[in-house]
PyMOL CGO cylinders between C-alpha atoms (Angstrom):
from pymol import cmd
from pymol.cgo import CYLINDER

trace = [
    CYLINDER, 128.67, 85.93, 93.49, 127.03, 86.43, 96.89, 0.3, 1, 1, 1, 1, 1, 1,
    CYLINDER, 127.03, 86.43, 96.89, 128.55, 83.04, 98.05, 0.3, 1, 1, 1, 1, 1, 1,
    CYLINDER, 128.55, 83.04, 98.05, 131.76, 85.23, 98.24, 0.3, 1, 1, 1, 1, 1, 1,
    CYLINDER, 131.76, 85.23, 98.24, 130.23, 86.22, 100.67, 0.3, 1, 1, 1, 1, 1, 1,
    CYLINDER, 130.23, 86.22, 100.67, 131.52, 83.41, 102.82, 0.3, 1, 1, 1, 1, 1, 1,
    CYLINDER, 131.52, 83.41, 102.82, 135.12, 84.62, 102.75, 0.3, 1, 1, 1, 1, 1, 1,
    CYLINDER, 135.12, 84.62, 102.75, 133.94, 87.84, 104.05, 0.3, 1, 1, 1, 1, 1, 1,
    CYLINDER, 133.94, 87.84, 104.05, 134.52, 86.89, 107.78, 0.3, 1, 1, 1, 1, 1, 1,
    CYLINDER, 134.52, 86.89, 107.78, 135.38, 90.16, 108.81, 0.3, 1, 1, 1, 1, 1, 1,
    CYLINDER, 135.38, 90.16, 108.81, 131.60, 91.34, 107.11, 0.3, 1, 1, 1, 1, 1, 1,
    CYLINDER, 131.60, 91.34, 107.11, 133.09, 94.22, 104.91, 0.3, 1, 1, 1, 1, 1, 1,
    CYLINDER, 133.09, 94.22, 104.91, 130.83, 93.79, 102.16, 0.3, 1, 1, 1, 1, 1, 1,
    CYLINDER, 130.83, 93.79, 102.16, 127.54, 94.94, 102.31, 0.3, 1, 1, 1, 1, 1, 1,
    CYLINDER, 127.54, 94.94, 102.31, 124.96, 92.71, 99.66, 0.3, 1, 1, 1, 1, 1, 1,
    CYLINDER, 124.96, 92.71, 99.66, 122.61, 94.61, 98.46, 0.3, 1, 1, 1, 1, 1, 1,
    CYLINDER, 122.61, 94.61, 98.46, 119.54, 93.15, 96.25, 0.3, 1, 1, 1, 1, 1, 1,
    CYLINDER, 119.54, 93.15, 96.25, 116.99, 94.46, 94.39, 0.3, 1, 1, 1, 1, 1, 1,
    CYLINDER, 116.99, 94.46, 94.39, 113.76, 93.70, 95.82, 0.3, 1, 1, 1, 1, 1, 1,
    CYLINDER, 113.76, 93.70, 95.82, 111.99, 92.32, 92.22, 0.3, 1, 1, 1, 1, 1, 1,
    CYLINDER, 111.99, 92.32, 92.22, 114.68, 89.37, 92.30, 0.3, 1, 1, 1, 1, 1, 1,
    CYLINDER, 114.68, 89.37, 92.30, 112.32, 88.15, 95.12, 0.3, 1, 1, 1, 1, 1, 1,
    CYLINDER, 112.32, 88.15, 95.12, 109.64, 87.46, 92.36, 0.3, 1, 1, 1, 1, 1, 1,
    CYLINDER, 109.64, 87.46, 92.36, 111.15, 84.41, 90.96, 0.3, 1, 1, 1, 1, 1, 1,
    CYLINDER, 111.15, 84.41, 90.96, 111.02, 80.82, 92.45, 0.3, 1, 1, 1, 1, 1, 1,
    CYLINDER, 111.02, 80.82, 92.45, 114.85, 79.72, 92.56, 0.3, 1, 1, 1, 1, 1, 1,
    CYLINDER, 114.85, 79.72, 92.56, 117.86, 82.10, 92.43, 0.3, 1, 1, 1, 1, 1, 1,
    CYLINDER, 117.86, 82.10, 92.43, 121.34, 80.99, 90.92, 0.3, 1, 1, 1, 1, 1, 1,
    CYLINDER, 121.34, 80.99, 90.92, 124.76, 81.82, 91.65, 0.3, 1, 1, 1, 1, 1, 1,
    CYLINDER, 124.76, 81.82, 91.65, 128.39, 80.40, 90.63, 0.3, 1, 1, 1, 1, 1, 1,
    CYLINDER, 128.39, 80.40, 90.63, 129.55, 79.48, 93.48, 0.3, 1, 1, 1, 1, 1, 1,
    CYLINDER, 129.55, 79.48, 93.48, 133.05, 81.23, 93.02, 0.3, 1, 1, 1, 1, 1, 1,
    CYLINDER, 133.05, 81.23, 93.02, 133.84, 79.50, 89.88, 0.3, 1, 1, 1, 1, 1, 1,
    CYLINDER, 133.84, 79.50, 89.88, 131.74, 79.71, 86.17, 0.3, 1, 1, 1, 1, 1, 1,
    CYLINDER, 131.74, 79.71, 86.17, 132.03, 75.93, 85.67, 0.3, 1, 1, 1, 1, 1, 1,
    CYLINDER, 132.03, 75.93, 85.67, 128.90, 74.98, 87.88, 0.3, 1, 1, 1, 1, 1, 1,
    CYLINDER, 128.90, 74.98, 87.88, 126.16, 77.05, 89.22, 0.3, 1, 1, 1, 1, 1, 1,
    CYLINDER, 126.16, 77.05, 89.22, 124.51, 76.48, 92.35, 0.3, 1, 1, 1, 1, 1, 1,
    CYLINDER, 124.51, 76.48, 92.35, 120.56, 76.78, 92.61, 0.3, 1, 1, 1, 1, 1, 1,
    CYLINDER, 120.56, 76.78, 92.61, 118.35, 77.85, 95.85, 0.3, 1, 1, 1, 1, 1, 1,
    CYLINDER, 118.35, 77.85, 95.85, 114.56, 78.31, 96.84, 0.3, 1, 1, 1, 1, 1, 1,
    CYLINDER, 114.56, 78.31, 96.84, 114.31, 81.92, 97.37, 0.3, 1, 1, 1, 1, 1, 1,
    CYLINDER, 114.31, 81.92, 97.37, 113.41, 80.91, 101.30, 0.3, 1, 1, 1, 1, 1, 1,
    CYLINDER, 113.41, 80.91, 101.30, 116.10, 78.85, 101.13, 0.3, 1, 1, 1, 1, 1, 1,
    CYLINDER, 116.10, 78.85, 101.13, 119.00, 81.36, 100.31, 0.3, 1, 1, 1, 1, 1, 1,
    CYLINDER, 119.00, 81.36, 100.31, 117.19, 84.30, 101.96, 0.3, 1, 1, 1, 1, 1, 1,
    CYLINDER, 117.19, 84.30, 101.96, 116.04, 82.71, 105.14, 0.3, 1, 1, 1, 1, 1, 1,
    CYLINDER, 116.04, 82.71, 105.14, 119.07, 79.75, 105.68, 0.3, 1, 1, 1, 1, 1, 1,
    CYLINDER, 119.07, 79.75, 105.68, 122.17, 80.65, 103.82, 0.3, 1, 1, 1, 1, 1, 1,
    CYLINDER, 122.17, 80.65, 103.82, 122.76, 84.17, 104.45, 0.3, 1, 1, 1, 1, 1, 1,
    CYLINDER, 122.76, 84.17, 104.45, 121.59, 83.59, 108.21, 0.3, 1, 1, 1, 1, 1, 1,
    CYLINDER, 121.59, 83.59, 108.21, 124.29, 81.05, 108.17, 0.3, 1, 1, 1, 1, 1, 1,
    CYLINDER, 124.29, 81.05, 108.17, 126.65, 83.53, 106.30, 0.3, 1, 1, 1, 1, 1, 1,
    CYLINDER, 126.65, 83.53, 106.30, 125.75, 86.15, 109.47, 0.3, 1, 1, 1, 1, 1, 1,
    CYLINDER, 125.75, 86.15, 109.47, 124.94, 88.43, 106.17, 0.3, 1, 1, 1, 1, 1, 1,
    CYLINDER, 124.94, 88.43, 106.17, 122.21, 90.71, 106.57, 0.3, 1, 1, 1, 1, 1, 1,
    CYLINDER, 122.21, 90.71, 106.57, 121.28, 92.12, 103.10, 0.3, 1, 1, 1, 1, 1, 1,
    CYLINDER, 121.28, 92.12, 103.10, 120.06, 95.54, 102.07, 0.3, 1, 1, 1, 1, 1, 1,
    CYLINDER, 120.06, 95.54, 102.07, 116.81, 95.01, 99.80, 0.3, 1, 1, 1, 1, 1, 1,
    CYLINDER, 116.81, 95.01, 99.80, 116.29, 98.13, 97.33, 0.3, 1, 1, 1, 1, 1, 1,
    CYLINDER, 116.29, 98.13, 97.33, 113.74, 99.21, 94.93, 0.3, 1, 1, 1, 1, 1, 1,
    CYLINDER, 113.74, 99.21, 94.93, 115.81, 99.79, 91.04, 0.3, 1, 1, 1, 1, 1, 1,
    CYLINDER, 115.81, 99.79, 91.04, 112.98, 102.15, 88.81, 0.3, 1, 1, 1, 1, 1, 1,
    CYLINDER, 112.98, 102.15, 88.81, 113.83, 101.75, 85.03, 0.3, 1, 1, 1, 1, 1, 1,
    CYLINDER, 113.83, 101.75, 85.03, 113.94, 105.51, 83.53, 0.3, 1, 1, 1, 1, 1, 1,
    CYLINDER, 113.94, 105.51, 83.53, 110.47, 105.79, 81.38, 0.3, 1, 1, 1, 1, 1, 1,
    CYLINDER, 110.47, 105.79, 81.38, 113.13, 106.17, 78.22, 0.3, 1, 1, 1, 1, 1, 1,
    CYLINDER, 113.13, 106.17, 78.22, 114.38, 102.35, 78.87, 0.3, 1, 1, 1, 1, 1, 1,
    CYLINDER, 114.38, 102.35, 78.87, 112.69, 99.37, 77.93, 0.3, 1, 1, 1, 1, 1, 1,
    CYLINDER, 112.69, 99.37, 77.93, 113.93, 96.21, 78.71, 0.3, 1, 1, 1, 1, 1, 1,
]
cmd.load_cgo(trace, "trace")
């Protein structure tokens, strides 16, 4: 889950998103645990809690092979 994220003080992990996740409303994470899951705005999580996290995340383009549908 990227709120692992917050035991990363020493920023060794790199998050890295793919940019079409930005094309939904909310985003949801467990928050460390799979009994509850925690649900942002995108602005929220993108523009507060990584900020807050001092995470700055690597946004990527992911092209399906023509072979693969989904």
């Amino acid at each position: 889950s990227p709120l692992g994220l917050f035991y990363d003080k020493e920023y060794r992990i790199t998050l890295v998103a793919e940019k079409a996740i930005l094309d939904t409303a909310r985003i949801a994470f467990h928050p460390c645990d799979n009994h509850a899951t925690v649900i942002f705005s995108q602005a929220d999580f993108w523009q507060r809690v990584l900020p807050a996290l001092g995470v700055n995340p690597v946004m990527i383009d992911v092209e399906i092979p023509p072979q693969i549908t989904v």
